[in-house]
C-alpha positions as YAML, in Angstrom:
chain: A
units: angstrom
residues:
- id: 1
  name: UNK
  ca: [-31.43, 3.48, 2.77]
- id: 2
  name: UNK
  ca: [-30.20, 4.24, -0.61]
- id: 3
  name: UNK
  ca: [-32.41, 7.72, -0.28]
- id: 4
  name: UNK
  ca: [-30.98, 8.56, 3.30]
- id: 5
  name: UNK
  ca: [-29.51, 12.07, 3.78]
- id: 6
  name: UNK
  ca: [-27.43, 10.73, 6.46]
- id: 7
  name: UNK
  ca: [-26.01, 7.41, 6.51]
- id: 8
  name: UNK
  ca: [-22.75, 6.01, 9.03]
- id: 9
  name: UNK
  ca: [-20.66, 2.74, 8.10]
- id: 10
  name: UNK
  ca: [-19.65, 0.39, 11.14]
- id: 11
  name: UNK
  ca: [-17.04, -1.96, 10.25]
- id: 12
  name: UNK
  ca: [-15.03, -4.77, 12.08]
- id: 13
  name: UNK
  ca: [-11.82, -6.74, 10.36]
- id: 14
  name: UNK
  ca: [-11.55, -10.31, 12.08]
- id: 15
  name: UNK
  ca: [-10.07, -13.40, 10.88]
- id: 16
  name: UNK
  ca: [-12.57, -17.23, 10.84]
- id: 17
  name: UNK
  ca: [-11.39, -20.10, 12.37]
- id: 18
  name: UNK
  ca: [-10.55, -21.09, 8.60]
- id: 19
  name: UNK
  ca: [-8.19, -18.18, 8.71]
- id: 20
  name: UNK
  ca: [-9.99, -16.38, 6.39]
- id: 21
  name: UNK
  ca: [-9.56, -12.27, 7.14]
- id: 22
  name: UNK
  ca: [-13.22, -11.20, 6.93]
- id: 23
  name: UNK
  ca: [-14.70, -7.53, 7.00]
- id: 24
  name: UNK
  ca: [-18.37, -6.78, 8.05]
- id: 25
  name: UNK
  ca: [-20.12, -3.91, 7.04]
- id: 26
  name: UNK
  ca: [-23.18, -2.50, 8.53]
- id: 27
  name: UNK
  ca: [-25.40, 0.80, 7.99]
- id: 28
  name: UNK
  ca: [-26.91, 2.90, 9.67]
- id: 29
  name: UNK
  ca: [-29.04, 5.57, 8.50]
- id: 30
  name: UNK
  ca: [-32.14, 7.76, 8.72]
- id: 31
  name: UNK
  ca: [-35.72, 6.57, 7.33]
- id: 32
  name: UNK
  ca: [-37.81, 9.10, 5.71]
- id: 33
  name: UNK
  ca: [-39.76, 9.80, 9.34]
- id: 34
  name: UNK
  ca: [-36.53, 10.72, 10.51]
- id: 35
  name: UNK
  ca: [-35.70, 7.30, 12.54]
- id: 36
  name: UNK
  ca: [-32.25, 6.11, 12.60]
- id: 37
  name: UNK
  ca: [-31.79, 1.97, 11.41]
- id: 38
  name: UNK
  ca: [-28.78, -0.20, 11.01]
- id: 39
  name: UNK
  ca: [-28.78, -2.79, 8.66]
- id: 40
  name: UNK
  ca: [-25.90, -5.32, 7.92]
- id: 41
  name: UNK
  ca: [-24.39, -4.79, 4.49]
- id: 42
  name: UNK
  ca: [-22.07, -7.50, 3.66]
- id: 43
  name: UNK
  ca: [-19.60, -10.09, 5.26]
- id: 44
  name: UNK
  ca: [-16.63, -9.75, 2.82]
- id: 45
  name: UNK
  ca: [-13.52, -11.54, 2.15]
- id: 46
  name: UNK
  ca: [-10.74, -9.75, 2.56]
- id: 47
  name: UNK
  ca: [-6.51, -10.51, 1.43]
- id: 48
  name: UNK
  ca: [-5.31, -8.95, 4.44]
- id: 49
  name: UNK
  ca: [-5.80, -6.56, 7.41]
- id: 50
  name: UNK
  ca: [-3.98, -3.67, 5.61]
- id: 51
  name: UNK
  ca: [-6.17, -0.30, 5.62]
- id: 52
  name: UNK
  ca: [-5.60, 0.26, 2.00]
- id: 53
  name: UNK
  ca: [-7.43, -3.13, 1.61]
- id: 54
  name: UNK
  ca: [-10.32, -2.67, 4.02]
- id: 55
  name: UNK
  ca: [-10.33, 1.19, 2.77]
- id: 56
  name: UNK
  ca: [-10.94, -0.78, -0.55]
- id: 57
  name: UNK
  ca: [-13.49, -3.19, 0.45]
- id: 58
  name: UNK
  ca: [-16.01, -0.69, 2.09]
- id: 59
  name: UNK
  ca: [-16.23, 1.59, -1.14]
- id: 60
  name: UNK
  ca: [-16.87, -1.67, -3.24]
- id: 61
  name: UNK
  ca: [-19.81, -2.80, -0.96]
- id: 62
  name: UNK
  ca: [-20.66, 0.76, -1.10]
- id: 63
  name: UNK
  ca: [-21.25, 0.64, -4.64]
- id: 64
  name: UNK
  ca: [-22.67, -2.67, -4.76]
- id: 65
  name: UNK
  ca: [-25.26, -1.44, -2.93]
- id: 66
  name: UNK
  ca: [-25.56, 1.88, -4.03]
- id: 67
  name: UNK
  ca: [-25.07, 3.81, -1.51]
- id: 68
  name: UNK
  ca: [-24.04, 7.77, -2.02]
- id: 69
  name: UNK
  ca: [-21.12, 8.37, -0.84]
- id: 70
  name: UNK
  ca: [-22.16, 12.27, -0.87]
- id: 71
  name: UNK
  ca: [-24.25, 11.52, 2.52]
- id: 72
  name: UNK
  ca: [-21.71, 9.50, 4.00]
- id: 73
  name: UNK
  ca: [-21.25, 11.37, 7.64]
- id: 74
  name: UNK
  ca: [-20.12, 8.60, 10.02]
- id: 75
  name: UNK
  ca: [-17.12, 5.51, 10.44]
- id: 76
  name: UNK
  ca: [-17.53, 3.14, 13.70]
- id: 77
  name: UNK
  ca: [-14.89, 1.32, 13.80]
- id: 78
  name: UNK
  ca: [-12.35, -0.68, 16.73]
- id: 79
  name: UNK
  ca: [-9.29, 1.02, 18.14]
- id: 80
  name: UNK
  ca: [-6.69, -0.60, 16.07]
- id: 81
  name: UNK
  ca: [-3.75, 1.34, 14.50]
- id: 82
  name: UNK
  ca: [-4.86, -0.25, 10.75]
- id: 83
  name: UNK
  ca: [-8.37, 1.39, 11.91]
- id: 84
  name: UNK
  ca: [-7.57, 4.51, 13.17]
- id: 85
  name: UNK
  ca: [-3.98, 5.09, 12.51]
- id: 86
  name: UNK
  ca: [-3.72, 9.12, 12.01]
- id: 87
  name: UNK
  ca: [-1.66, 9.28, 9.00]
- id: 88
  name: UNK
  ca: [-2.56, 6.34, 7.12]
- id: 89
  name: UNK
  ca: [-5.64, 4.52, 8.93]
- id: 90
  name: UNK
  ca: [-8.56, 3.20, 7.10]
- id: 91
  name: UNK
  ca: [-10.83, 6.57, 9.21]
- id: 92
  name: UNK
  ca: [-7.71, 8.92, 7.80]
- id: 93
  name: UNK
  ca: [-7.73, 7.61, 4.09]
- id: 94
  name: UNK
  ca: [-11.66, 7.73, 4.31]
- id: 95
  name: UNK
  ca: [-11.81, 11.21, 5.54]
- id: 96
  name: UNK
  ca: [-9.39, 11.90, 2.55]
- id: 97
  name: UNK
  ca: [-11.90, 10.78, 0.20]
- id: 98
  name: UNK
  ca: [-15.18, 11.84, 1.89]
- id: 99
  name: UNK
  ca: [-14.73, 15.06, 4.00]
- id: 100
  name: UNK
  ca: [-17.69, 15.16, 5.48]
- id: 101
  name: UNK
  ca: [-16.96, 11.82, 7.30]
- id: 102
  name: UNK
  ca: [-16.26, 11.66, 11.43]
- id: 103
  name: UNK
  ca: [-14.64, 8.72, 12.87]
- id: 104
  name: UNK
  ca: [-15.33, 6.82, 15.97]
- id: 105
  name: UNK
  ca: [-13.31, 4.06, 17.59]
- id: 106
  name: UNK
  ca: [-15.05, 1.55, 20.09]
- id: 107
  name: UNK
  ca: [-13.71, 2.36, 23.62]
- id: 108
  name: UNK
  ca: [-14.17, -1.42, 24.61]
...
């Protein structure tokens, strides 16, 4: 994973039954026969639902596990604003930071 050329982030914001705002991260990315594999990165804790938070929390688990940002190409994420909000959404401040990056929201 941490060798990938490509590698796409899918992330989903929900809150426990503890009400606990949580943030899971998985991976997907190419093997070095060219096969594409997702693996689940973290379940994190989160303050709040803001997109400067979450924006926060995947680069942290993205450095905790060492993955380079350089080959970062994709961002799955749901269809709310704090996800894909144009001007300040958690896809719009990631694009900001890693150009390379295309966002896609869940259509269910």
């Amino acid at each position: 994973m941490k060798s990938s050329q490509a590698i796409s982030l899918e992330v989903d914001e929900s809150t426990d039954v503890s009400i606990i705002r949580q943030l899971d991260v998985h991976v997907r990315y190419l093997d070095k026969e060219g096969h594409v594999l997702n693996q689940f990165l973290d379940l994190v804790a989160i303050a709040d639902g803001k997109a400067n938070t979450v924006v926060n929390a995947i680069k942290d688990v993205m450095l905790k596990k060492g993955l380079p940002t350089e080959n970062l190409y994709g961002l799955g994420t749901d269809g709310t604003a704090v996800m894909t909000g144009r001007l300040n959404g958690v896809a719009k401040q990631l694009a900001d930071s890693f150009p390379k990056i295309v966002a896609v929201a869940c259509a269910a």
